[in-house]
C-alpha positions in Angstrom: -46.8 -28.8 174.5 -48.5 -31.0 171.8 -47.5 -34.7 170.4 -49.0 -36.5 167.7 -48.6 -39.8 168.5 -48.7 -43.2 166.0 -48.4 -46.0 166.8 -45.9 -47.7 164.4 -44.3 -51.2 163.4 -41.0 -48.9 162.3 -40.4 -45.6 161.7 -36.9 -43.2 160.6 -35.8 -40.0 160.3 -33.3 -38.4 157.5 -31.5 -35.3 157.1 -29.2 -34.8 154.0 -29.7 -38.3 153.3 -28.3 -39.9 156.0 -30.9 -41.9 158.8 -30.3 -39.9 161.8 -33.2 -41.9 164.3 -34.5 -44.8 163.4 -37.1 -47.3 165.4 -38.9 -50.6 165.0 -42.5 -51.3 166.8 -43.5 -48.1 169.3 -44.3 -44.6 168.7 -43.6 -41.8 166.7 -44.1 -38.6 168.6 -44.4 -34.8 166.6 -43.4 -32.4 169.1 -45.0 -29.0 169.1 -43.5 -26.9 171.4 -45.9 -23.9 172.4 -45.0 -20.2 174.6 -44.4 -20.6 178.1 -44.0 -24.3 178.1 -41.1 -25.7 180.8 -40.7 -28.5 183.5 -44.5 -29.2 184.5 -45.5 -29.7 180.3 -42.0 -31.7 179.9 -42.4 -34.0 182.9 -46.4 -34.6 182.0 -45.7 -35.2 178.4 -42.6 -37.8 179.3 -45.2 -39.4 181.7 -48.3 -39.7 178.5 -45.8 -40.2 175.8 -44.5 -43.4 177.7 -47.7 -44.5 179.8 -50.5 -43.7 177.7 -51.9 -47.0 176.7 -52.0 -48.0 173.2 -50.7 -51.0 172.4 -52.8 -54.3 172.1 -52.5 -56.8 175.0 -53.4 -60.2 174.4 -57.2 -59.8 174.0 -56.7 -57.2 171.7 -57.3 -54.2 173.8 -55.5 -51.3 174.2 -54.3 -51.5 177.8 -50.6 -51.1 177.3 -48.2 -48.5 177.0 -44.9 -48.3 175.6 -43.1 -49.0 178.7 -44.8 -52.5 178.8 -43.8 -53.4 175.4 -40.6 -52.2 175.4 -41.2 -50.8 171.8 -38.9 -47.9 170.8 -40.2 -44.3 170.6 -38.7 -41.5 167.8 -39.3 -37.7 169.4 -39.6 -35.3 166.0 -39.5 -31.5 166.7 -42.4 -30.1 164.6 -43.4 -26.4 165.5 -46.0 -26.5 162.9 -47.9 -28.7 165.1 -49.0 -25.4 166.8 -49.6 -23.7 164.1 -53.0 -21.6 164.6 -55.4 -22.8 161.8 -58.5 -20.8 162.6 -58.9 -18.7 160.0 -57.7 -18.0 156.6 -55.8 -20.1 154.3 -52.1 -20.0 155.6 -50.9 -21.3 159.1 -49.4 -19.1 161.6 -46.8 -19.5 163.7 -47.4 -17.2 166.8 -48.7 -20.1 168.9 -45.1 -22.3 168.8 -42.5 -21.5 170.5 -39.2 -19.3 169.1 -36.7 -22.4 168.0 -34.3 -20.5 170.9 -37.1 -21.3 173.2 -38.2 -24.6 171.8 -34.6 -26.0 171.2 -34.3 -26.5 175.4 -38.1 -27.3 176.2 -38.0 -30.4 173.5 -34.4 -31.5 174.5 -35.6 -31.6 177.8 -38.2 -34.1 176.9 -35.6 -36.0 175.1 -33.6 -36.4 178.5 -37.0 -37.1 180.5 -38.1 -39.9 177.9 -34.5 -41.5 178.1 -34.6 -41.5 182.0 -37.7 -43.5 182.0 -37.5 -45.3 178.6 -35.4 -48.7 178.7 -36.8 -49.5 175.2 -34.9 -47.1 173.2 -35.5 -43.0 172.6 -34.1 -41.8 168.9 -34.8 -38.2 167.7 -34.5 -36.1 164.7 -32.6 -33.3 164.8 -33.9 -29.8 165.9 -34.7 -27.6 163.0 -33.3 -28.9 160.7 -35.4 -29.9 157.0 -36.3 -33.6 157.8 -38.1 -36.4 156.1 -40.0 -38.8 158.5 -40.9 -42.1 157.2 -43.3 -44.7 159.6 -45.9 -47.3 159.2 -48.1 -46.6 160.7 -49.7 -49.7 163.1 -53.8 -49.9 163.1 -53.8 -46.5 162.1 -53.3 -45.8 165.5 -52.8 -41.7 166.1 -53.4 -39.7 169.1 -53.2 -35.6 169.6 -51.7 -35.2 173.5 -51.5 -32.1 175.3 -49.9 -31.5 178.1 
């Protein structure tokens, strides 16, 4: 499992139009879901996506993490995130997870981050064609595996 991570001051997501998640200050997370990922990759991605320490505290260091600001967090399902890019000129996709397989793994995530997450989870919505707006804060952006 892979996230790329920003730090943002707001971020939203839209399908057909219409907002269907939508955040102020916190992350935006692209969710790559790879084969054979389950509950050990879900439960150490809820921990990073929520601990992992990138916000500013008041010396302008990054020692906090989501939790501690109580900044919102939008989880986008993007299987091109695994996409092997070794060679050639065109992605492929053998390295993400079948959507029937994915669908689960990243809902699961979903669930995790709400159980632990006072601040606020939003989401896209799973496969669908979306357009992801964000602004992004620093430029902050991390690549987490878990």
């Amino acid at each position: 499992m892979l996230a790329l991570i920003q730090r943002v001051t707001e971020a939203s997501v839209r399908v057909d139009g219409a907002v269907v998640g939508r955040i102020g200050p916190g992350l935006l997370a692209l969710v790559g879901v790879e084969p054979g990922d389950g509950g050990a990759q879900v439960a150490r991605m809820a921990e990073r996506l929520l601990g992992y320490r990138v916000f500013d505290d008041g010396a302008g260091r990054m020692n906090l993490c989501l939790g501690q600001t109580g900044g919102g967090l939008l989880l986008v399902s993007q299987f091109t995130l695994a996409a092997d890019t070794r060679s050639g000129m065109r992605p492929g996709f053998s390295s993400a997870a079948a959507p029937e397989l994915a669908e689960p793994v990243f809902n699961r995530l979903v669930a995790a981050c709400r159980a632990g997450h006072a601040g606020g989870v939003e989401t896209g919505r799973f496969g669908a064609h979306m357009v992801v707006s964000l602004v992004n804060d620093g430029p902050v952006t991390f690549l987490l595996r878990a």
